[in-house]
N, C-alpha and C positions, 0 to 999 in steps of 0.2 A: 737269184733264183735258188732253190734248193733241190739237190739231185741226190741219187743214189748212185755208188759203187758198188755193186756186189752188197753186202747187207751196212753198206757207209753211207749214212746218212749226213750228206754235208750242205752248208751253200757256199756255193759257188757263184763266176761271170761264166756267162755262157759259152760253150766249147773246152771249158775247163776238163783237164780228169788229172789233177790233184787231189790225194798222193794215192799212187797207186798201190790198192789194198790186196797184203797176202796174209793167208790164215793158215792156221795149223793141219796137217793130214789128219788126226786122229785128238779129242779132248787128254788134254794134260801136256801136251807134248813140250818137252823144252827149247827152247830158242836154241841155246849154245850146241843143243843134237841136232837141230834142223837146219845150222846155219851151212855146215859143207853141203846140202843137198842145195839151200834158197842162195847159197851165194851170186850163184850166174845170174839169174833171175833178178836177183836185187838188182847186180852191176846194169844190169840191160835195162830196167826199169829206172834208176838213175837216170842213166844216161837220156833219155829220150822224155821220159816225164820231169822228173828233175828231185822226186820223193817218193820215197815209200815207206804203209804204214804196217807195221806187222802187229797182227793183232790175234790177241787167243793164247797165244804162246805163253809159256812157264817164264817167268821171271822172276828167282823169288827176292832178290836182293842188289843191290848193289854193283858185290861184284861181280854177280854173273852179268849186268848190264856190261861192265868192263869188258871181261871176254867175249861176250859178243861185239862191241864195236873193235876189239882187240884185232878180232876175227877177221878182217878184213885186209890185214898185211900191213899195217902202217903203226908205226905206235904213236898213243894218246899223246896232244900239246898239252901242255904246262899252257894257263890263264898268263899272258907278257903283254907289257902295254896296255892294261884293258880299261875299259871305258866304264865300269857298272861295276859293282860290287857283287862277288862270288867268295862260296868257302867251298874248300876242297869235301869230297865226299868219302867217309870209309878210311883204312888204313891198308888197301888191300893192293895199294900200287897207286903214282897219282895219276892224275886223265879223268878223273868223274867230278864232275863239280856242279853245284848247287845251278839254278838259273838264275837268272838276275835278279836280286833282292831288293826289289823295289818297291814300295806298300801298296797293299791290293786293289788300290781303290783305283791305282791308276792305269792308263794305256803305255805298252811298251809298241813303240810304232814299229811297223814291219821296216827291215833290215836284213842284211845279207853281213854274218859274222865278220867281226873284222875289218867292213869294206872301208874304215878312216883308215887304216894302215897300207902299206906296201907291200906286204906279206900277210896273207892267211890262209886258216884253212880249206880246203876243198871239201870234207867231208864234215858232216853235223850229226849227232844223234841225240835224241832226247828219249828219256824213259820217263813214263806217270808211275811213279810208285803209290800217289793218292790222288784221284780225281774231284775235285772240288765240286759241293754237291749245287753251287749257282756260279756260271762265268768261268775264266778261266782258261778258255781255249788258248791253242798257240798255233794262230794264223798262219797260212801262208800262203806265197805268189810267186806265179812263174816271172823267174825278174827278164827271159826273154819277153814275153808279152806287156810285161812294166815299159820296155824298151820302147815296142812299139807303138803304146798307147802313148808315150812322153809325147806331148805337142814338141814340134820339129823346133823350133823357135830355144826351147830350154835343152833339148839337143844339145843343139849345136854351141850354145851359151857353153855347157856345162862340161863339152867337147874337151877345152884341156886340161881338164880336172878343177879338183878344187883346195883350197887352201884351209887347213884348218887350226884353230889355233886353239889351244889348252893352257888354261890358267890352274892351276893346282894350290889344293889351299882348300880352308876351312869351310867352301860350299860347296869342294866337289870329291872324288875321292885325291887323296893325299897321293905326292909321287912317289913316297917310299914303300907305298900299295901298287901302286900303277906301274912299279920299276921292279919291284920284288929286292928290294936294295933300301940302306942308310947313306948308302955313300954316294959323293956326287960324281966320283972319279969314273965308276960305273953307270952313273946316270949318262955322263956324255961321250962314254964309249958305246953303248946302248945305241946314243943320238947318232953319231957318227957313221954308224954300221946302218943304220937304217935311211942315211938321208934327212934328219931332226935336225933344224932349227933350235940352239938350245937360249934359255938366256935366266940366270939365277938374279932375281931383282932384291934389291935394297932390306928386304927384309926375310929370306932368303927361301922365298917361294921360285917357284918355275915354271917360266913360260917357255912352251914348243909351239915350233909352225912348221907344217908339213905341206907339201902340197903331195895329193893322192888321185887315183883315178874316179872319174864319177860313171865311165863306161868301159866296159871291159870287153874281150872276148875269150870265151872259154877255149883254154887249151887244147881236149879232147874233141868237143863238136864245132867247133872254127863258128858257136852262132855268138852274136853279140846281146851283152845283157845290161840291163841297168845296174851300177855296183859303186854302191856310196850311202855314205850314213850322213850326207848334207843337211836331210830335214830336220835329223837329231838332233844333230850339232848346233844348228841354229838359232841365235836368240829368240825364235821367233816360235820355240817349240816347248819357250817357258810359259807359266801362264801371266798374263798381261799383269798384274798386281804383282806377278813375283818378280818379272825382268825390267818393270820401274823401279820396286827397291833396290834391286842388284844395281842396276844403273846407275842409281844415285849414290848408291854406296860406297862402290867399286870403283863408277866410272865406265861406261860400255867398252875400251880399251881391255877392262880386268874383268870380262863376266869369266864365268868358268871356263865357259866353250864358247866358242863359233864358228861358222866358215864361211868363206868367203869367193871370189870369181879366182881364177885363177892367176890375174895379175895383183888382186890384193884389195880390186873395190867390193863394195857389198851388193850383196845379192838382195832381193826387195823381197821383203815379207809375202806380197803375192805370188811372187816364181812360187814361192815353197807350199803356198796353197792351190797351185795348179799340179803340184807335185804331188803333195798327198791328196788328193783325188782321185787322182790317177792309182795311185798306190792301196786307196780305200775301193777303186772299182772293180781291183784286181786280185781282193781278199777271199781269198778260202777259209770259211769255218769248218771245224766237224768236233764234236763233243768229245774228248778225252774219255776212256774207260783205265781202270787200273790194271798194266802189264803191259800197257802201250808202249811200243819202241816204233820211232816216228824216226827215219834217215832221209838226211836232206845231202844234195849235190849242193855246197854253198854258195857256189856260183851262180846253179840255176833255176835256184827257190831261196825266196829271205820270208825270214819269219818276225813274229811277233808275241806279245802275252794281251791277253784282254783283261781286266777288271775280276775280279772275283770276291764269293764270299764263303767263309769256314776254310774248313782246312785244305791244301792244297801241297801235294811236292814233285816236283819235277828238277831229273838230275842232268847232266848235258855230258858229253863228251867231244873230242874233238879232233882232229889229223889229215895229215897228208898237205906238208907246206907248201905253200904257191905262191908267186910274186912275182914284182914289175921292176925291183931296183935296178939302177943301171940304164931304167929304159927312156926315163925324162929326169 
């Protein structure tokens, strides 16, 4: 369905009110002056919606995006571990970084940052510095409501997590990208610290197996949320022409990525098409304008990118570390 917020024009599932829309007191006003007034409001409107979108406000650059997510009490994460390919933003402190540079033509499926790891952020922010004139939105779902829509059956499957395994190498990003490191000594202290499966094979690429959570519960409001990038991960999220050649090439053992049950069998291409479903009935659109600062609770809203055409840039920030090591 397609609703309004206030003058936000989105679609939406029904009963939805993501993300909750605040604008400026007065034409021109700057974010980084309105944020000691909008702070409370934001935090309250996190907490309970799970996003908000600030819209109107002065943005002119970069790094005033910085200090605004700055603004918050936490300092900006450094990109570790990461799954997709990003370039840092600016020279004006790091914490800003590009979105995921993936070519326009395709879908980035909705996700909750981070959720393959043990560790991530709490807090998301995205700024539009250029609004792409077809496409392009950057989804998003309440992942409590993801929760509840999940048929009980994948639940409970997916209850103790899931296993996921990265091949690294010439079809995916490289580990010396993915580790921010050349050395391996660093790589499996990295491993170590995190609970990583490591294993340097014969030619001396690297495989990790983690097992991670696929349901979580949020710290601050004790609700439980869907939190897992399983569908990503999964062979099953390539397109069928491309994970037959990989297979054969590779060997399904050596795709880039996968995941898996939690004791190590496979999960069946259909679990993950009842899962995105679910995850597609639960999408919020709303058209991007330029000066857009879109703040997500990462825990309880995961986003996405859609397809677009012409020019487009959105920059991301990130913080406030959270995690489960220790606990399985």
């Amino acid at each position: 369905m397609t609703a309004g917020i206030g003058l936000l024009e989105r679609r939406a599932p029904l009963g939805s009110v993501l993300p909750a829309l605040i604008e400026p007191e007065f034409p021109g006003e700057r974010l980084t002056d309105a944020l000691a007034r909008l702070r409370p409001e934001i935090e309250a409107q996190l907490r309970t919606v799970g996003g908000v979108l600030m819209r109107g406000f002065e943005v002119p650059d970069a790094a005033a995006f910085r200090t605004c997510a700055a603004g918050f009490g936490h300092p900006l994460l450094s990109y570790e571990f990461g799954s997709t390919p990003r370039s840092e933003v600016g020279s004006g402190g790091a914490g800003v970084y590009t979105s995921t540079e993936y070519p326009a033509h395709q879908w980035i499926p909705l996700h909750n940052e981070q959720a393959y790891t043990r560790e991530w952020p709490m807090k998301i922010w995205f700024h539009c510095m250029v609004a792409s004139p077809e496409g392009g939105e950057t989804p998003i779902a309440d992942s409590r409501a993801v929760y509840r829509r999940m048929p009980a059956h994948i639940r409970d499957r997916f209850a103790p997590g899931i296993l996921y395994v990265r091949n690294y190498g010439d079809f995916d990003v490289p580990w010396q990208k993915v580790f921010n490191t050349h050395s391996q000594s660093e790589v499996e202290r990295f491993c170590r610290e995190a609970d990583i499966r490591w294993e340097w094979k014969r030619d001396g690429t690297l495989r990790t197996t983690q097992r991670c959570q696929a349901i979580e519960t949020h710290p601050v409001t004790g609700e439980t949320v869907w939190f897992n990038q399983a569908h990503l991960f999964h062979c099953s999220n390539l397109q069928p022409e491309v994970r037959e050649s990989l297979e054969e090439l590779l060997g399904a053992e050596n795709l880039p990525r996968n995941t898996f049950f939690a004791d190590g069998s496979p999960i069946p291409d259909a679990m993950f098409d009842e899962v995105r479903a679910v995850l597609e009935a639960e999408s919020v659109f709303f058209r991007w304008e330029a000066g857009d600062v879109l703040m997500l609770d990462n825990m309880l809203a995961a986003h996405g990118r859609a397809p677009f055409r012409g020019p487009r840039k959105v920059i991301v920030a990130m913080a406030e570390p959270h995690g489960n090591l220790g606990r399985f």
